[in-house]
C-alpha positions in Angstrom: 27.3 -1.3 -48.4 29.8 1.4 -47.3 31.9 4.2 -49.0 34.3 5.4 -47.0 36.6 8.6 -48.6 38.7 8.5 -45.2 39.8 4.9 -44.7 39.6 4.7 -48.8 37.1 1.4 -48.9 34.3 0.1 -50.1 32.7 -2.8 -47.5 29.8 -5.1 -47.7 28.6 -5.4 -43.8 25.6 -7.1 -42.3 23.5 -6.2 -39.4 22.4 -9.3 -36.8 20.6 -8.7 -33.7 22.2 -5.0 -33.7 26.0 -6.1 -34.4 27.5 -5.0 -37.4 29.7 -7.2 -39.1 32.0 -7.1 -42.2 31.3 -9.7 -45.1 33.8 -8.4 -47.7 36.0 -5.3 -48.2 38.0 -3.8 -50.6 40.9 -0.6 -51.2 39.6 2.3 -53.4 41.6 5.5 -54.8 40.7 8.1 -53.0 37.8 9.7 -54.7 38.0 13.4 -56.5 36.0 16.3 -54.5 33.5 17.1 -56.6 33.0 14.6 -58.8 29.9 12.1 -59.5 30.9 8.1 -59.0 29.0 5.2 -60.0 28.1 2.7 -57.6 26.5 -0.3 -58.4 25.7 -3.2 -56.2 23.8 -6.3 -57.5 21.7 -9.2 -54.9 20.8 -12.2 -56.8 20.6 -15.3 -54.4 23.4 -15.6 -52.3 25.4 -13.7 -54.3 26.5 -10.0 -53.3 28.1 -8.1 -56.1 29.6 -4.3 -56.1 31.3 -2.0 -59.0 32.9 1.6 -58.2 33.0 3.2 -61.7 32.7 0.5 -63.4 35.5 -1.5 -61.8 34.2 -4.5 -59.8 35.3 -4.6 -56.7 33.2 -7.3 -54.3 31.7 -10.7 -54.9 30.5 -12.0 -51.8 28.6 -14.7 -51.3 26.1 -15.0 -47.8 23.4 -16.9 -46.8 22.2 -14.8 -43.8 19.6 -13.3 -45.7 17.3 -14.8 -48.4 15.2 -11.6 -49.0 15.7 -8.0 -47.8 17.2 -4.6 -48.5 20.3 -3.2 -49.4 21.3 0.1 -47.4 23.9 2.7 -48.8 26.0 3.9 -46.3 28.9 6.7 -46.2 31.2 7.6 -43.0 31.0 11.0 -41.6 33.6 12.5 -43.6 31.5 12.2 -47.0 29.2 14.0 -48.5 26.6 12.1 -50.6 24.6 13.2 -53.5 21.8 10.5 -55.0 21.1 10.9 -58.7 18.7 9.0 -60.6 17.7 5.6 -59.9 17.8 2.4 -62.0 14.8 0.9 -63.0 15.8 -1.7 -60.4 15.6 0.5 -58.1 12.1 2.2 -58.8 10.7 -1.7 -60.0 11.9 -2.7 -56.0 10.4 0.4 -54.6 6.8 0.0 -56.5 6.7 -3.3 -55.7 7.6 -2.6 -51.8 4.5 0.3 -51.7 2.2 -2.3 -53.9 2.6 -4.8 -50.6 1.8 -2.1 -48.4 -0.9 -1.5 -49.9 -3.5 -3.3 -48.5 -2.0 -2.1 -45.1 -1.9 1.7 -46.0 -4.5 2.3 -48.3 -7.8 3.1 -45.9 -9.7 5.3 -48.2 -9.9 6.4 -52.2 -7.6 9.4 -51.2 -4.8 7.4 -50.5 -5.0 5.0 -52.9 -4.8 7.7 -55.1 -1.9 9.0 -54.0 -0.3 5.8 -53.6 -1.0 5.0 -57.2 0.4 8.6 -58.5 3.5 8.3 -56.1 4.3 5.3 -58.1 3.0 6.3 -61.2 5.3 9.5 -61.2 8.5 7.5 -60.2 8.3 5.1 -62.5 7.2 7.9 -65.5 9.9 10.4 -64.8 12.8 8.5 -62.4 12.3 11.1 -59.5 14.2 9.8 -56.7 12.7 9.0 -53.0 13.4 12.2 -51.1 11.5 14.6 -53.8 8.7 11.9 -53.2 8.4 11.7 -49.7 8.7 15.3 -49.0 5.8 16.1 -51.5 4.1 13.2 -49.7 4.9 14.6 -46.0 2.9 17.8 -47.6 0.1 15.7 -49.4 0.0 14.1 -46.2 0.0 17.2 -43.4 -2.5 19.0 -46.0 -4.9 16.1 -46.2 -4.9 15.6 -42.2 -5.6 19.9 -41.5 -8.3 19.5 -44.5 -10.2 16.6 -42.6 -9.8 17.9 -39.3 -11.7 20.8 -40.5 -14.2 19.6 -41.7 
């Protein structure tokens, strides 16, 4: 999904073996500096759906893909500002680290963390950045404090 302030669209693309290619597309007023907007975008099935505040403005349908990820995406002209996530969004990241887990967790230390990372973004709606730079630290700190030992 793509916001673009410059050409004034909202499109739904797909990536194949590297080639980008637009599913749907549709003509939005350009937006007001300054202001917060409300995107929403919806995957159940086939079915692709996407509201700009509160208008709907794509229904696609695709088979490409039966499982995956949705990417937000702005051209260079924008600048983006995330805040707060859905409970969809949290739910789909929780259950994403919970199937890492058995990958990722190789000792009590992490599986602690992994449980508080999730724990924490489920309790309070903190968004992924604020998490993943406290984990980069978590991380770097835990790696000096075993090297030193």
């Amino acid at each position: 999904m793509r916001a673009s302030a410059l050409e004034n669209n909202l499109r739904l693309y797909t990536l194949i073996n590297g080639t980008r290619r637009t599913l749907a597309s549709a003509r939005v007023t350009a937006p007001k500096l300054g202001a917060w907007h409300t995107l929403r975008v919806t995957a159940t099935g086939p079915r692709i759906q996407a509201w700009l505040d509160g208008a709907a403005l794509l229904d696609h349908k695709d088979t490409t893909y039966t499982r995956g990820f949705i990417r937000l995406w702005t051209k260079a002209d924008s600048a983006v500002a995330l805040k707060g996530l859905s409970p969809a969004v949290i739910g789909m990241t929780t259950v994403t680290l919970v199937q890492m887990l058995p990958h990722a967790v190789v000792d009590v230390l992490t599986a602690l963390l992994l449980v508080g990372t999730v724990a924490a973004m489920v309790a309070r709606g903190v968004g992924p950045l604020p998490v993943l730079a406290a984990g980069a630290v978590v991380g770097v700190l835990a790696t000096l404090v075993l090297r030193a030992r």
